[in-house]
C-alpha angles and dihedrals in degrees: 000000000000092000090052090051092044090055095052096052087057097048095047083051096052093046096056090046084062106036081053087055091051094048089046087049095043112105104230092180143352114214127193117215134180093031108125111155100028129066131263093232099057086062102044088051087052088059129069090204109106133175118269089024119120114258109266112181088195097060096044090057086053090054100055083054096057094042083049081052099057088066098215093104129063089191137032131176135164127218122199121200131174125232139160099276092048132273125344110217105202104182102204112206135180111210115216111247131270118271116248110180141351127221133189122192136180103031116133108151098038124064115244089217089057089048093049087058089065099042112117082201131071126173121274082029109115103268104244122182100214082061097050090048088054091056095057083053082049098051094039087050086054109046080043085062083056106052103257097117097162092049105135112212121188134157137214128206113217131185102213095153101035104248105018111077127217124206130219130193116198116190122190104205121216127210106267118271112236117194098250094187143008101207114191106193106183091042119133107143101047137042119241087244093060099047085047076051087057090042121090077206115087133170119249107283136185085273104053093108082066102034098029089230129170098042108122123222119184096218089055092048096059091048091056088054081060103041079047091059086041092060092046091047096051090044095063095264096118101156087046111133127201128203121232106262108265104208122191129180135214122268090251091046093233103108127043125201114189123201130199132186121210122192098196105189121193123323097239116205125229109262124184125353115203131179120213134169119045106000116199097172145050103259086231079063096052105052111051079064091062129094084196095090121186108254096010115109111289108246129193098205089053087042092059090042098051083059093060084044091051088043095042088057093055105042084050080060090053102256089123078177109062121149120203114188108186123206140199128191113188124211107203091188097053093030095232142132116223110198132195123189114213112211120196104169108184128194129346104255122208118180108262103186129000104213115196098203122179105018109124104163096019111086117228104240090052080064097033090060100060093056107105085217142030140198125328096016124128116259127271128180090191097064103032085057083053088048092056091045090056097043089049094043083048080075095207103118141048101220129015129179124171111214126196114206129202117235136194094268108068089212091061137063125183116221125222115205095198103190123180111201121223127184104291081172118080136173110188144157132189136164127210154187136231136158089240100050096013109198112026133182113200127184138169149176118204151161123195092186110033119194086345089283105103105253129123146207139174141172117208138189138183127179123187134149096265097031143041121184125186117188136192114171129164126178136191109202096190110034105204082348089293124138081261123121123204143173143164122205133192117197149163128197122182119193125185113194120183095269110023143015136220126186118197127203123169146100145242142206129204145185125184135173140198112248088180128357094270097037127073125179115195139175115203122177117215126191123187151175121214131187127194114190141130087077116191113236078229096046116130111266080245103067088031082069091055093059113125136034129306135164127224127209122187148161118215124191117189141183125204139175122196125188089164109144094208132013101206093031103035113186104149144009139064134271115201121190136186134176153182126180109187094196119192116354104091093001091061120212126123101274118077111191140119120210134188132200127185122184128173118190130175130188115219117203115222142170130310087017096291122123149203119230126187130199136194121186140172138166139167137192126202131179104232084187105056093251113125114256104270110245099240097057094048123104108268106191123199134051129081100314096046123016114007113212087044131095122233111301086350088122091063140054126316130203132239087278097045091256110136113247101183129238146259096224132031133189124183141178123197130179124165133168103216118190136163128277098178122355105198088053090047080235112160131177125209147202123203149187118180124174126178140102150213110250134152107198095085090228082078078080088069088060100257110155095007106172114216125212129184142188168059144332157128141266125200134174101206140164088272095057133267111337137201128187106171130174117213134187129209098236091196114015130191132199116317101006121122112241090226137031125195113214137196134180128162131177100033120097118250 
């Protein structure tokens, strides 16, 4: 009984002995001292110490080392002293001081302001270290963007002011890195040039002062390892792999070569194509739709394309819905590519409501008109694209966007025509400057909408030192709101040539009419006055016998077709163009002639939104009264419109002085590649050929004597109006003819 007694006396002993340690262990508060401008909560959720916890010396050194992480305090130090209730755990910390003021030196390439922007410091803030290290990472990241690789950035911390820091950010620029040379090692089936023609990523050229090339930006350059993959893929090459791009500078940082290996694979074939789901036609009438062909190289662009072939169809059915899922299953072993097509067509869609939204000036039914379907008929994605086309060629609106809208009648969608209206009104002046007129002096009024009803008029003037225009036109798009298009226009033209004159007054009226969405047909009467005077002693017999007035009265009918996307941006499409003018006979006047024109143009879409567009035209004039072919109405072939290096008329014949007569025939080539300088400001440059000439013996249309021009410009649409300001050069120039010729022209579309 003693021993057990004893035993418990011990233990109880024992037990408060142990229970005093733990009370003494045990943390009773943590305090935080020496903070003054940041909160105490930011510090306490920087440390794991917490009240009623046991001491744990481990855990307070890891705690200093958090509060010293955050970067805010230059000292921190931790007291422990024992009460009562247990520890009190007092963290001291000395806060680094305010910011006062930020300074960056040495930049000259890159703006301050821009390297302020990606500064994770500003002045009044704490100064923190981890953040000004941040902002050297920025700066170097930036000047990196912009081609400066090797550019050193460092900071200093001064006290000027005792307390208070400034910062200062010195940055040692580099010469800036250029990428030297694009290496393809795996590559069998294309040339190196023609995968650096699928990159966005070019070396520096001859033109990188223009194009900026041969900078290299990392998120560019990833982009070009996909559109890589992307060529291989639509060229068959499925199973091709590219390497991420291994990049290595210079040693002295200033030039950058980028490989790239490419594992190709096999080119697969396309083997059988199959439709399931809601089949709406034969498969014999789908195919031949398809660019996807059984046994031809799988490609993934056709293949794309064959989708919105396969949707189109059906939306031009009515099923707005549609929903075409597209499979591929590939055969190693056979290196082919079978693809099914999954068709889920969905409802049968009609048009509920048209809702014309936006449109202040513009009257509604001036929108409503160009739409190719109203109200309650079925769905069609070919003719609303058309409508859109017409809307945005009607030139009358900045932005334009047609929305379909779900209703609550799965049959039925409502359609929001969203305009945005620019100025269609414009008051404007230039003056310019060409080898031809030398100084002119242009000037207009127009309004392209007016009154919000479509019409237009304009009055135009140009005045130069060999010609003087005076234009009234006025057109009626929509005659007594039919699909009927009119217009009158009043005009005089003087020309002085170097041995004549001739000054022309007179008028014409037109109607035209669609036959098809694309194809007009139009008749327009002209009747005019012309003068010749002014006649040289040592003028040609020729022009001596024009001498005098004489009227000219004349029918034209004429056919067009125009595919053109956009009127003012033209980047595809064909423009087609046929007419005959019957002068004098029934119409009476004193010139009896007929004359026909034909002209075909396409527009060819090509990389980086530029174009190439070709032209044909030809044209002749004949007398059916005996009488000779009167001058002005002859082809005069060279100048801006025509042949380009020429002056006017220079490409054609030329009488016993050198004076240019005109032609009966013309034929003329024109191809030019047109891309943009500088989008926002509508600003294009442009590289031409032309080739043609004027001739009047009919074997000129087996190109004898054609005359070939070639060269440069720019095309602006500018608040004046469109300008063009082209350089052509005389390829093969004969006596007398000057081997260049400056044009302008401002006011005319392209």
């Amino acid at each position: 009984m003693k021993i057990r007694v004893f035993f418990a006396i011990i233990f109880l002993l024992f037990t408060a002995q142990v229970l005093s340690a733990q009370q003494q262990d045990k943390i009773a508060r943590v305090e935080i001292v020496g903070n003054e401008r940041i909160d105490k909560g930011f510090i306490v959720n920087a440390i794991r110490t917490k009240e009623n916890e046991i001491f744990d010396s481990e855990k307070i050194r890891e705690d200093i080392k958090n509060v010293y992480k955050t970067g805010f305090f230059s000292d921190v130090q931790v007291d422990s002293k024992e009460s009562p209730e247990g520890r009190i755990i007092t963290f001291v910390v000395v806060e680094r001081p305010p910011i006062n003021s930020i300074y960056v030196s040495g930049n000259k390439n890159v703006k301050t302001s821009d390297i302020r922007d990606k500064l994770k410091v500003k002045t009044n803030s704490v100064l923190n270290t981890e953040k000004l290290r941040e902002s050297v990472e920025e700066i170097r990241k930036l000047y990196s963007e912009k081609g400066y690789y090797a550019t050193k950035v460092s900071y200093t911390v001064d006290y000027p002011e005792g307390y208070r820091a400034d910062v200062r950010f010195s940055i040692e620029e580099s010469e800036k890195a250029v990428i030297r040379a694009i290496t393809f090692k795996g590559n069998k089936q294309f040339s190196a040039s023609k995968l650096k023609d699928v990159m966005r990523t070019k070396e520096k050229g001859f033109f990188s002062w223009i194009t900026n090339s041969g900078v290299l930006e990392e998120e560019t350059l990833s982009d070009d390892k996909r559109m890589l993959e992307a060529f291989y893929y639509d060229n068959g090459y499925v199973r091709a792999k590219i390497s991420a791009p291994e990049v290595t500078f210079s040693t002295d940082g200033r030039t950058i070569t980028i490989a790239f290996s490419i594992d190709e694979g096999s080119v697969y074939k396309i083997g059988d194509v199959f439709f399931k789901g809601d089949l709406l036609f034969p498969n014999h009438q789908i195919l031949p739709k398809l660019k996807s062909k059984k046994g031809e190289t799988f490609r993934a662009s056709l293949f794309q394309t064959d989708m919105l072939t396969l949707i189109d169809l059906y939306q031009d059915e009515g099923y707005a819905f549609v929903d075409v899922d597209p499979l591929t299953e590939v055969h190693d072993e056979s290196k082919t590519m079978h693809i099914t097509f999954n068709i889920t067509k969905g409802p049968e869609v009609f048009f509920n409501r048209i809702n014309v939204i936006g449109n202040i000036k513009t009257r509604d039914k001036v929108v409503r008109r160009e739409l190719r379907f109203a109200e309650g008929e079925r769905y069609s994605a070919s003719k609303l694209k058309e409508s859109k086309r017409r809307l945005r060629n009607t030139t009358y609106f900045k932005e334009l966007d047609l929305k379909t809208v779900k209703t609550d009648e799965p049959d039925k969608v409502n359609l929001d025509v969203v305009v945005e209206e620019k100025p269609t009104g414009s008051l404007s002046f230039g003056v310019g400057y060409s080898s031809y007129e030398k100084v002119m002096v242009t000037g207009s009024i127009s309004q392209a909408n007016l009154f919000g009803t479509g019409r237009r008029i304009s009055l135009e003037a140009a005045l130069g030192s060999v010609t003087q225009d005076f234009n009234l036109s006025y057109i009626e798009p929509y005659l007594f709101d039919k699909d009927l298009s009119a217009g009158i226009n009043a005009f005089n033209m003087t020309r002085s040539f170097d041995t004549y004159d001739y000054d022309s007054t007179g008028g014409s009226v037109f109607l035209s009419r669609p036959l098809t969405d694309f194809t007009r047909v139009g008749a327009k009467y002209k009747f005019e006055s012309v003068d010749v005077t002014n006649i040289a002693d040592d003028a040609s017999s020729y022009i001596k016998e024009q001498a005098g007035s004489a009227t000219t009265s004349s029918v034209t009918l004429s056919i067009s077709r125009n595919t053109i996307d956009d009127v003012l941006n033209p980047s595809k499409g064909d423009i087609a163009e046929a007419s005959f003018e019957f002068a004098g006979g029934p119409f009476l006047g004193d010139n009896d002639f007929y004359k026909a024109i034909a002209s075909y143009g396409r527009y060819i879409p090509y990389k980086f939104g530029s174009a190439f567009f070709i032209r044909a035209t030809a044209g002749t004039i004949r007398s059916y009264a005996g009488d000779e072919v009167p001058v002005y109405e002859r082809f005069f072939v060279g100048g801006i419109n025509t042949v380009r290096g020429f002056k006017y008329g220079e490409a054609g014949p030329l009488d016993e002085t050198g004076e240019v007569i005109g032609a009966k025939n013309e034929l003329i080539f024109n191809t030019e590649w047109i891309f943009p300088i500088y989008v926002p400001a509508g600003l294009k440059g442009v590289v031409f050929f032309d080739a043609g000439h004027g001739f009047n013996d009919e074997k000129g249309f087996l190109l004898d004597g054609i005359r070939t021009g070639a060269g440069f410009g720019v095309r602006w649409f500018s608040p004046l109006g469109p300008i063009r300001l082209e350089l052509g050069f005389n390829l093969s120039p004969k006596k007398g003819e000057r081997g260049n010729v400056f044009d302008f022209m401002i006011g005319r579309s392209f």
